[in-house]
C-alpha positions as MATLAB code, in Angstrom:
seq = 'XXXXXXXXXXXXXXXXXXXXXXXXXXXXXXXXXXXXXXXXXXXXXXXXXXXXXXXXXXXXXXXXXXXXXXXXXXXXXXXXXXXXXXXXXXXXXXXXXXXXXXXXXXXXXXXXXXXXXXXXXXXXXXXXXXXXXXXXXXXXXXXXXXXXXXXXXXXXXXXXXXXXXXXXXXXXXXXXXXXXXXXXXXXXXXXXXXXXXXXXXXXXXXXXXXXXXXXXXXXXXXXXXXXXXXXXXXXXXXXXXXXXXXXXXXXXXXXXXXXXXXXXXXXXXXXXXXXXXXXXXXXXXXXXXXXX';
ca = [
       7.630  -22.677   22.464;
       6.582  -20.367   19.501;
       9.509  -18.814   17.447;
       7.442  -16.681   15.382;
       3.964  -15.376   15.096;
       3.037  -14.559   11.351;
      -0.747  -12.253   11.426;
      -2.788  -11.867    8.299;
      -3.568   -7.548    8.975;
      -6.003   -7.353    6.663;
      -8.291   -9.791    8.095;
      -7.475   -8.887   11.365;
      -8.778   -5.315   10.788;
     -11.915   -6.478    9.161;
     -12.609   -9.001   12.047;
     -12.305   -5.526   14.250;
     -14.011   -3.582   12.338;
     -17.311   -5.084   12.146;
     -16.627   -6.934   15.612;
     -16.763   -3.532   17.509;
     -20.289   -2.066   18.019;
     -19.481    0.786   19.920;
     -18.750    3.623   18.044;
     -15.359    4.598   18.667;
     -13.982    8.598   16.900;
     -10.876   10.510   17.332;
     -11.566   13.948   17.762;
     -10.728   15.095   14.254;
     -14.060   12.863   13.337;
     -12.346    9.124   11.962;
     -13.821    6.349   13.388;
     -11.355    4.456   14.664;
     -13.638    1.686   16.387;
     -11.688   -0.973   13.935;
      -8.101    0.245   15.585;
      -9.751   -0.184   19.114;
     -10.996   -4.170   18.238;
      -7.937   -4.240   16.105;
      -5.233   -3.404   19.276;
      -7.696   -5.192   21.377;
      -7.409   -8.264   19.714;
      -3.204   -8.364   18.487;
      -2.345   -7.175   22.291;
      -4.003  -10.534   23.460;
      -2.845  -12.641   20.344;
       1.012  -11.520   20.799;
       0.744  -12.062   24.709;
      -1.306  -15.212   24.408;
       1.260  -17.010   21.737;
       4.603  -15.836   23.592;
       6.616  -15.505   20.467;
       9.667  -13.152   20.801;
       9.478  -12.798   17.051;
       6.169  -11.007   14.960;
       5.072   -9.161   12.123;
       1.741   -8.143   10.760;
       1.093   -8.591    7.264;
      -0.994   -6.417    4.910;
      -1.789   -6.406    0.968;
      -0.740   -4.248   -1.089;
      -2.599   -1.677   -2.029;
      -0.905   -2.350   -5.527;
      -1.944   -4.798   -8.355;
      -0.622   -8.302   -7.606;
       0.686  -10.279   -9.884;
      -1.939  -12.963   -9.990;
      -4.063   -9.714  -12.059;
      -1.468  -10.520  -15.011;
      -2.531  -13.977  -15.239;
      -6.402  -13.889  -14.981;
      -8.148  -10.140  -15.145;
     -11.070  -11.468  -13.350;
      -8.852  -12.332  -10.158;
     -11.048  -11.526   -7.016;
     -13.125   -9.259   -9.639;
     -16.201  -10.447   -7.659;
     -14.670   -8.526   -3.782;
     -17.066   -5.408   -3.149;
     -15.167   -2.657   -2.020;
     -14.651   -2.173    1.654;
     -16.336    0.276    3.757;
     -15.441    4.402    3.073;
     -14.718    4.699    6.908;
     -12.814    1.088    6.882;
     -10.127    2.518    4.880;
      -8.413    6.037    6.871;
      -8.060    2.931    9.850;
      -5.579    0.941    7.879;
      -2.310    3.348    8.697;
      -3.629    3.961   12.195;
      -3.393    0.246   12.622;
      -0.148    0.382   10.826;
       1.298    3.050   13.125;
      -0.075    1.162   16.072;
       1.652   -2.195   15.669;
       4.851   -0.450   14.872;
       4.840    1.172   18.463;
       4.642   -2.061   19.975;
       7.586   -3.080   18.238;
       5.875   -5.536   15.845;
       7.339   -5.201   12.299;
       4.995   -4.159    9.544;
       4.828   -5.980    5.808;
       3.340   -5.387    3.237;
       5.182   -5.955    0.065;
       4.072   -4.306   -3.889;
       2.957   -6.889   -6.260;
       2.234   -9.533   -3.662;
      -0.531  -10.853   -1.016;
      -0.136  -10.852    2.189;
      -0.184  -14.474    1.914;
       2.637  -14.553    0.296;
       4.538  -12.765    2.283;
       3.515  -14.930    5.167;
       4.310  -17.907    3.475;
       7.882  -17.409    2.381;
       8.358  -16.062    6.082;
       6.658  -19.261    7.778;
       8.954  -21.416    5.481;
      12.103  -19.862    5.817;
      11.597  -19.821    9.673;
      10.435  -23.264    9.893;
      13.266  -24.727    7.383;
      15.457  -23.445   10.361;
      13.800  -25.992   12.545;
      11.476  -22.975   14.467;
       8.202  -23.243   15.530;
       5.757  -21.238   13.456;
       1.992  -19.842   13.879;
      -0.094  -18.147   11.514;
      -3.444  -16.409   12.752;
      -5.375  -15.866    9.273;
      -8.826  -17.686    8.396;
      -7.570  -17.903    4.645;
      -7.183  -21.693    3.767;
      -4.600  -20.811    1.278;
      -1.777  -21.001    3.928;
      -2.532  -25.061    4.095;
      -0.136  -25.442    1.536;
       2.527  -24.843    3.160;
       1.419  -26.870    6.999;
       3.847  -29.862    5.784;
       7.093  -27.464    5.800;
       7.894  -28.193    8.807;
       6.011  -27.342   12.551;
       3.628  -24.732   10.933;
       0.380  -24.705   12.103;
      -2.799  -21.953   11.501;
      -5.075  -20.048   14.128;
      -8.328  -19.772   12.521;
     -10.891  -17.253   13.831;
     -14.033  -19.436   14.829;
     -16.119  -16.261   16.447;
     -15.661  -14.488   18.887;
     -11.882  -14.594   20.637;
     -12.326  -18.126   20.145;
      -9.474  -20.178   17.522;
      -9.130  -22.859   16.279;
      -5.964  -25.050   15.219;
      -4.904  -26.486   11.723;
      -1.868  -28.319   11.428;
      -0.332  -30.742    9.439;
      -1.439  -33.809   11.340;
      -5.632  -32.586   11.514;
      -5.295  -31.596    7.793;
      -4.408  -34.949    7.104;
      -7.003  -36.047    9.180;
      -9.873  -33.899    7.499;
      -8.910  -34.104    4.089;
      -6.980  -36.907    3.887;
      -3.737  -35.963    1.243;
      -0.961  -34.125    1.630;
      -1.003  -30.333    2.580;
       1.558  -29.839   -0.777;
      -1.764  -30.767   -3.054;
      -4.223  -28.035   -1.358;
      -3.002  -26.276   -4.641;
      -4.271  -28.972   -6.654;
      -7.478  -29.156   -4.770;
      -8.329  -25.512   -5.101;
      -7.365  -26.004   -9.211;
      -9.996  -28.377   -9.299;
     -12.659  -26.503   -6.846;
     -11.498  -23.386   -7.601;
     -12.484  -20.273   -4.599;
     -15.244  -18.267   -4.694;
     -13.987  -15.976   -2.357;
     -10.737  -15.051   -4.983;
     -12.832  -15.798   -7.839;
     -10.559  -18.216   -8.819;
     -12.291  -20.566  -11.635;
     -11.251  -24.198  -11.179;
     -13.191  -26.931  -12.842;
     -16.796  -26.024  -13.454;
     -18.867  -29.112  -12.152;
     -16.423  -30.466   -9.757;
     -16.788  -29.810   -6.168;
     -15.183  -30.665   -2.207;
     -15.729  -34.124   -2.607;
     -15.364  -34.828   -6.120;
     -12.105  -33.117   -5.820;
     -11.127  -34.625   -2.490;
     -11.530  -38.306   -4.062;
      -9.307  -37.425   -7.380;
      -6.243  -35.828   -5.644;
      -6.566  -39.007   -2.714;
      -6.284  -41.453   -5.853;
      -4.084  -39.191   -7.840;
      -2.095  -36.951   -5.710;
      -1.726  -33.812   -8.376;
      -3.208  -32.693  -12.066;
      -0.192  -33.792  -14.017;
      -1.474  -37.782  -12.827;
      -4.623  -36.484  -12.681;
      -4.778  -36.064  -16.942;
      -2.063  -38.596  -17.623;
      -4.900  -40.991  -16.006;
      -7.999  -39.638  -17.657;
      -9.074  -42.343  -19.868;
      -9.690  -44.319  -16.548;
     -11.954  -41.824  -14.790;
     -16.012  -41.694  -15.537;
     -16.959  -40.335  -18.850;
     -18.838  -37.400  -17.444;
     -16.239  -36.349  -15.103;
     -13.594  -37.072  -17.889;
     -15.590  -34.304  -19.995;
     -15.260  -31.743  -17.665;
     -11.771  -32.216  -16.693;
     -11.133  -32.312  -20.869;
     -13.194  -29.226  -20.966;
     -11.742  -27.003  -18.335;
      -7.731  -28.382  -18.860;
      -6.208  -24.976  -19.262;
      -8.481  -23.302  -16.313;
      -7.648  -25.663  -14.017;
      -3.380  -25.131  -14.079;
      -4.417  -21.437  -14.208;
      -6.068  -21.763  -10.943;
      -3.500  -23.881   -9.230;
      -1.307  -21.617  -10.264;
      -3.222  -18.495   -9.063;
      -3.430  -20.365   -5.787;
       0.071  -21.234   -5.222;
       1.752  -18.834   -2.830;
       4.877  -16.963   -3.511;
       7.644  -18.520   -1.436;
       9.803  -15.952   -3.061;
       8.179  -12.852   -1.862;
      10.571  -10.514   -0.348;
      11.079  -10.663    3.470;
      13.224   -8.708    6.213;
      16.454  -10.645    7.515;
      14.407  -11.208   11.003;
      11.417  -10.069   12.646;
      12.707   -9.725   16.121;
      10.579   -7.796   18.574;
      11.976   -4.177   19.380;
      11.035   -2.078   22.813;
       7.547   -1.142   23.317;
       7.530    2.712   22.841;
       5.019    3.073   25.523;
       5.318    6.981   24.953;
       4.239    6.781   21.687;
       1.913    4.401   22.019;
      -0.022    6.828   24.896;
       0.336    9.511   22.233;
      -1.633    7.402   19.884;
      -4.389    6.664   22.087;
      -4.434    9.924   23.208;
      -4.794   11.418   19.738;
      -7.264    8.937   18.465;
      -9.498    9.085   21.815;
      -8.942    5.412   22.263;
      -8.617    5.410   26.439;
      -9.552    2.172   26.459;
      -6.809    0.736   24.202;
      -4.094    2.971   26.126;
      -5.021    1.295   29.089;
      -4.181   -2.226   27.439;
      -1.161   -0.857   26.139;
       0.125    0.124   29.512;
      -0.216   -3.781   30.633;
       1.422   -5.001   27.742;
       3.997   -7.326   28.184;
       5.418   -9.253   25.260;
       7.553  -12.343   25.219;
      10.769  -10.758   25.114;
       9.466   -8.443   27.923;
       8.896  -11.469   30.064;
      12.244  -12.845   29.367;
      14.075   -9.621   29.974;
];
């Protein structure tokens, strides 16, 4: 059985938003077609996992920290769509009559707050699942039973645990950090170690686990590849640390689910001209629902 169910928002909504092709407005002219996919898809998520624990996780519309240490720090994002934006609190508002808590913490990603949730949760010996289709959160799959839903089109997921990370990439989850100081990320614009890609990468952290053994054991590595890991020293502990998640990131006490305020939640629907979604939210019956 799940004990928790940890959702990346942010991706979530963007999944929605370009997902749903019919043109969804509330009558004051917002689309909301990205809250209709958006409900859509955490109604069946929350019912399909069973948890009796949740929380949706946003970013912060605030600088993160990571912007201290390297300016250019996903610098290369365009922005997201004008009408994409007003759906973000109406998304917010929606979970939160479900009874799913909201996070979304100032100075930190959204994957650290899900991190230093998974990890305190799973430290207590529960069973933790993480729907996001950011490979960041691999770094933490060896904390304990922590595994990832990754969107793979579609409603379809798949699975990443400790065991098929392993499997695929053949070190420990702990190095992923190491791995992405050497690869870097396009999608953060994090830097790494121009030259050195997925497999070049893969073969130094199998044979030396982390960049500390890495650059104690550089004379023994090719000449070429020596070069660029000489070159790019100082860029690539930036970007492991840049990649690192937050395990400190502030998180509530417990994340519980509350009563379904199935008033509200008819109100909502109602006032955003989403009569499809109200009828979902009628059905819904989460974990603690079942239980009771």
């Amino acid at each position: 059985m799940t004990d928790l169910i940890l959702i990346d928002g942010h991706a979530l909504a963007y999944r929605a938003y370009f997902g749903v092709k019919t043109r969804h407005v509330s009558p004051d002219g917002t689309l909301v077609n990205g809250v209709h996919g958006f409900g859509k898809l955490l109604i069946s998520l929350i019912e399909g996992v069973g948890a009796p624990a949740a929380a949706v996780v946003f970013d912060s519309p605030a600088p993160v920290f990571r912007k201290s240490l390297y300016a250019a720090y996903k610098a290369n994002r365009p922005l997201p769509p004008d009408d994409f934006i007003p759906q973000i609190p109406l998304m917010k508002e929606f979970v939160r009559g479900l009874g799913i808590k909201v996070l979304c913490e100032e100075g930190f990603e959204a994957d650290d707050v899900i991190a230093a949730a998974a990890v305190r949760e799973a430290r207590r010996g529960g069973r933790v699942i993480i729907v996001t289709p950011d490979k960041d959160l691999f770094q933490i799959l060896g904390e304990g039973d922590v595994s990832i839903m990754r969107p793979a089109g579609g409603d379809v997921f798949t699975k990443m645990d400790a065991t098929l990370f392993r499997k695929q990439f053949g070190f420990e989850p702990s190095s992923m950090t190491d791995y992405q100081a050497l690869t870097g990320d396009r999608c953060d614009n994090i830097p790494g170690v121009t030259g050195v890609g997925p497999v070049t990468a893969t073969g130094l952290i199998r044979h030396y686990s982390d960049l500390e053994s890495i650059y104690e054991k550089l004379p023994s590595i090719t000449l070429s590849l020596r070069s660029r890991l000489e070159r790019d020293r100082d860029m690539a502990f930036l970007s492991r640390e840049l990649a690192s998640l937050r395990l400190d990131a502030p998180i509530p006490a417990g994340f519980a689910l509350e009563e379904h305020d199935r008033d509200g939640s008819r109100d909502f629907c109602s006032r955003n001209n989403l009569t499809g979604l109200s009828r979902i939210c009628a059905c819904f019956r989460p974990c603690a629902a079942r239980r009771g």
